[in-house]
N, C-alpha and C positions, 0 to 999 in steps of 0.2 A: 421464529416468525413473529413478526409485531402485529398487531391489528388493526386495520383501517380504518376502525372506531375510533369515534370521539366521544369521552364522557364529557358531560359539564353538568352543575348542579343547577334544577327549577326548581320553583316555589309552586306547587300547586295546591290551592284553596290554602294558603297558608299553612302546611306542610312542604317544608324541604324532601329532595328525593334528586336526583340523578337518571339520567336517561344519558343509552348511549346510541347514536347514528352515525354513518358513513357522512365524510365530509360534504359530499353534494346535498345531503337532508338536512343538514345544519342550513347550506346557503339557502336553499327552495324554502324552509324554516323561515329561515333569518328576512327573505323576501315577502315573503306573504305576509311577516308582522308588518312592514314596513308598509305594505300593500296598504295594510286593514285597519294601520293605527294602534296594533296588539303589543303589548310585552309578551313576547315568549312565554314569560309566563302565563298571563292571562291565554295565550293562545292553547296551553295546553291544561291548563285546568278547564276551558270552555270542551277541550277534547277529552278531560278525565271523567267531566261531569256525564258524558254520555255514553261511554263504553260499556261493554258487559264484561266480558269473560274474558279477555285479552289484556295484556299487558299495556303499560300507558306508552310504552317505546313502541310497539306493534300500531297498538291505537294513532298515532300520531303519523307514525309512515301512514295508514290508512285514509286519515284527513288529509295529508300532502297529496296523494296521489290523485283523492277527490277533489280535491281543489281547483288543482293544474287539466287533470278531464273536466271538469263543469267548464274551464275558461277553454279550452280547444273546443266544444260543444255552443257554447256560448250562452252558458246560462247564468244568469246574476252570479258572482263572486262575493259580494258584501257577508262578512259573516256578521250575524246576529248571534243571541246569547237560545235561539231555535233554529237556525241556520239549518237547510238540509244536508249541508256537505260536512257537518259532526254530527251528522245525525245520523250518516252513514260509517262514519268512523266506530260509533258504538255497536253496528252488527257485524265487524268484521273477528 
């Protein structure tokens, strides 16, 4: 049985590392940099920078999923480098 997983290699805060998601969190990913002006990268070091105890793969689906709720809610989407919506990604 193969994995539905997609590795690829980020840079975050300049350290290399690897995360791996399901292809639809790549695209939802890949969309929101595009959204916000982010490199991937930037997008998930701005996510590493605020986590606790979770993984930066866990952490990231958690920013994804807060994202796409704050815009079906209709709350500002703009991320900042204090943004509430990685600022919930680090209690998850």
């Amino acid at each position: 049985m193969t994995s539905t997983l997609l590795s690829r290699n980020i840079t975050v805060d300049g350290h290399r590392t690897s995360i791996r998601l399901e292809p639809e969190m790549w695209e939802a990913l890949d969309e929101i940099c595009r959204r916000e002006a982010l490199s991937i990268h930037d997008f998930c070091s701005l996510v590493d920078q605020r986590r606790c105890a979770s993984s930066l793969t866990a952490a990231v689906r958690v920013a994804l999923l807060t994202y796409y709720r704050d815009a079906s809610e209709g709350r500002p989407l703009k991320l900042a480098p204090r943004a509430p919506v990685l600022a919930v990604a680090a209690s998850a």
